[in-house]
C-alpha positions in Angstrom: 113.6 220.0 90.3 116.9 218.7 90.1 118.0 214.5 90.2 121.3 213.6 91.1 122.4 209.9 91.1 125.8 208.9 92.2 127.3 205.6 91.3 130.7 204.1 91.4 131.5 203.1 95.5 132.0 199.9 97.1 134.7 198.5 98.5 138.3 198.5 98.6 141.4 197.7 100.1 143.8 201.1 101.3 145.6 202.1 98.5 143.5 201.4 95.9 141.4 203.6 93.4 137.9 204.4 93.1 135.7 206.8 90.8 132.6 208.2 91.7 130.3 209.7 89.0 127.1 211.5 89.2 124.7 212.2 86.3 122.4 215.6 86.9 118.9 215.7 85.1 115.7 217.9 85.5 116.3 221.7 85.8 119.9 221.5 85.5 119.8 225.4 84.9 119.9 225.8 88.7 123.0 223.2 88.5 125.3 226.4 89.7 128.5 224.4 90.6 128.7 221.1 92.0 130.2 218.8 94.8 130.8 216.1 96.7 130.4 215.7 100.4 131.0 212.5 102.6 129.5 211.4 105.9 131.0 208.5 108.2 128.8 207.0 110.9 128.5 209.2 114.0 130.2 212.6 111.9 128.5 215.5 110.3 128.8 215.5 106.4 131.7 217.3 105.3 132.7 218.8 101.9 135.4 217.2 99.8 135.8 218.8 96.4 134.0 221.2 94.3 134.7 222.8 90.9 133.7 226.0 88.9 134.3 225.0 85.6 133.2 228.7 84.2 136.3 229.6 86.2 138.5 227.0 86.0 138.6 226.6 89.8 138.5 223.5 92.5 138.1 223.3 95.8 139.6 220.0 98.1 139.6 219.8 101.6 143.2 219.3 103.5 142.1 215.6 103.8 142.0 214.4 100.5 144.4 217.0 98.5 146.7 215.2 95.9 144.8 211.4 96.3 141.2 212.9 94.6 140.2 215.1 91.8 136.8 216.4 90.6 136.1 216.8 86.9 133.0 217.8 85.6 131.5 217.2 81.6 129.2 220.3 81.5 128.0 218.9 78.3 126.2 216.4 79.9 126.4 217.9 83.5 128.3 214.2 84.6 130.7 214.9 87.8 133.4 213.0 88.8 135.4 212.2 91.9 138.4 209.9 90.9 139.9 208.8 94.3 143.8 207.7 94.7 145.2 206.4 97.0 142.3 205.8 99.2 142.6 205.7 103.2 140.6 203.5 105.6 139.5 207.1 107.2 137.9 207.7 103.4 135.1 205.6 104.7 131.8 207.3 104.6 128.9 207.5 102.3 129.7 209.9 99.5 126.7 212.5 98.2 126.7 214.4 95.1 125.9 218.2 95.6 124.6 220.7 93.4 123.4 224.4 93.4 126.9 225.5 95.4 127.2 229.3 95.2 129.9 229.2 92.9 132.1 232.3 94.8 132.6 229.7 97.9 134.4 227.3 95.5 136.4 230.3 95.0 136.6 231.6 98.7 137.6 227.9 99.5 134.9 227.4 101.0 132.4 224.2 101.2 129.5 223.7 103.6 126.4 221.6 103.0 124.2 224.4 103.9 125.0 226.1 100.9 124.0 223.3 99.1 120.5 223.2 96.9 120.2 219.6 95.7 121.3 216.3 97.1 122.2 212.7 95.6 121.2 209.5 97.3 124.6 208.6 98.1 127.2 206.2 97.3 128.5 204.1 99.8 132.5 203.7 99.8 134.4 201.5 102.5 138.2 201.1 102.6 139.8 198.4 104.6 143.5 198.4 105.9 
């Protein structure tokens, strides 16, 4: 078994910064790489950013390229999502994801039914 909890949302005005961090515990050996995915009300959860740090490889979707970036401490297994520039269309609720297949962070490729384990979710809401 595998725990993921997320902290770090709330709110904020466009513009402004957040960072999102998850600490993984439990059987973190089937940690593979990890994630994060959002979902706004009434959308299907999409992927945002993953990284391979045996690799040395992320993955961001077109959305959020240049305003976030992942960063993993595989010492500890802590992920992080630091988030510039934030958008009122950045509203969702944010989930930490781990056991990706590593080759679709290299194939650029990020679907959450590849994904093993879940976080509760973090919610994040950005105003205009």
């Amino acid at each position: 078994q595998v725990q993921l909890v997320e902290s770090g949302g709330g709110s904020m005005q466009a513009g402004g910064s957040l960072r999102l961090s998850c600490a993984a515990s439990g059987s973190t050996s089937s940690l593979h790489c990890m994630g994060w995915f959002r979902q706004a009300p009434g959308a299907e959860r999409e992927g945002v950013a993953a990284i391979y740090p045996g690799a040395g490889r992320t993955y961001y979707a077109d959305s959020v390229k240049g305003r976030f970036a992942i960063s993993q401490i595989t010492a500890n297994n802590t992920l992080y999502l630091q988030m510039d520039g934030l958008k009122p269309e950045d509203t969702a609720m944010y989930y930490c994801a781990a056991g990706i297949p590593c080759l679709t962070v290299v194939a650029g490729a990020l679907w959450s039914a590849d994904v093993g384990h879940w976080g509760q979710g973090t919610q994040v809401t950005v105003s205009a």
